[in-house]
N, C-alpha and C positions, 0 to 999 in steps of 0.2 A: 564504641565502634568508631573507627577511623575513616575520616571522607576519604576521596578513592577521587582521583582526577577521573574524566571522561572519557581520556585517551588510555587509562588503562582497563575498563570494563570492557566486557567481551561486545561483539555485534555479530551481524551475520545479513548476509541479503533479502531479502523480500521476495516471496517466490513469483510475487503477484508483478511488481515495477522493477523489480532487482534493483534499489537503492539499498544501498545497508542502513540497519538500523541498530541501534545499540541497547544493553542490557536495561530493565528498568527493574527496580524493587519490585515491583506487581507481579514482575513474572520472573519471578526468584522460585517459586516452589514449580514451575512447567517450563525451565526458560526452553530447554530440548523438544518442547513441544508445541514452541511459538513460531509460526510459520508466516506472519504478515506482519505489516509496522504499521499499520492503521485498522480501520474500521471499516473503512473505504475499500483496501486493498481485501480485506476477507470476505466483503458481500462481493467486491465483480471476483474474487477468484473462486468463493463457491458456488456462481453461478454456473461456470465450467466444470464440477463437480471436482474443481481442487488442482485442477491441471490447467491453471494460466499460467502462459509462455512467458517468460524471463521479459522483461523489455517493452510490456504489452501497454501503450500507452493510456491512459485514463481519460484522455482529455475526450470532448463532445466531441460529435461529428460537424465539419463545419459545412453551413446548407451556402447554397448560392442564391443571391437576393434578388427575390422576386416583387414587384411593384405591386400595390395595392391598386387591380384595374374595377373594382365592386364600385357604382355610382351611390352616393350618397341621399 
C-alpha cells in the first residue's frame, strides 16, 4: 500500500467546534459515520443530545476574582 500525503485524504468539520478534521485509518470502516474529531468534542456534543451548534466554544467559563476575606 502506498503512503498518501495528508493533503490528499478526505476531512470534513466537527459538528461539535467546526474545525475540520481529517481522515484517520481507525475510521476507515465508519469514516460516513464519524461526526467529531476528538473525545472531548463527542462528550460536550452528546450532552446536547447530538445538536451542538457549529462554533460552540469549549473553553471554561471565566469567573471574576474574588479575594480570600475567611480569617485564618
Amino acid at each position: 500500500m502506498r503512503m498518501r500525503k495528508k493533503q490528499d485524504l478526505p476531512s470534513k468539520p466537527c459538528v461539535c467546534c467546526g474545525l475540520p478534521f481529517t481522515w484517520r485509518k481507525k475510521w476507515a470502516r465508519d469514516w460516513e459515520a464519524v461526526r467529531y474529531c476528538s473525545d472531548r468534542c463527542r462528550q460536550h456534543g452528546a450532552g446536547n443530545g447530538g445538536a451542538a451548534k457549529v462554533g460552540t466554544p469549549l473553553t471554561p467559563q471565566i469567573h471574576s476574582y474574588q479575594p480570600n476575606t475567611h480569617k485564618r
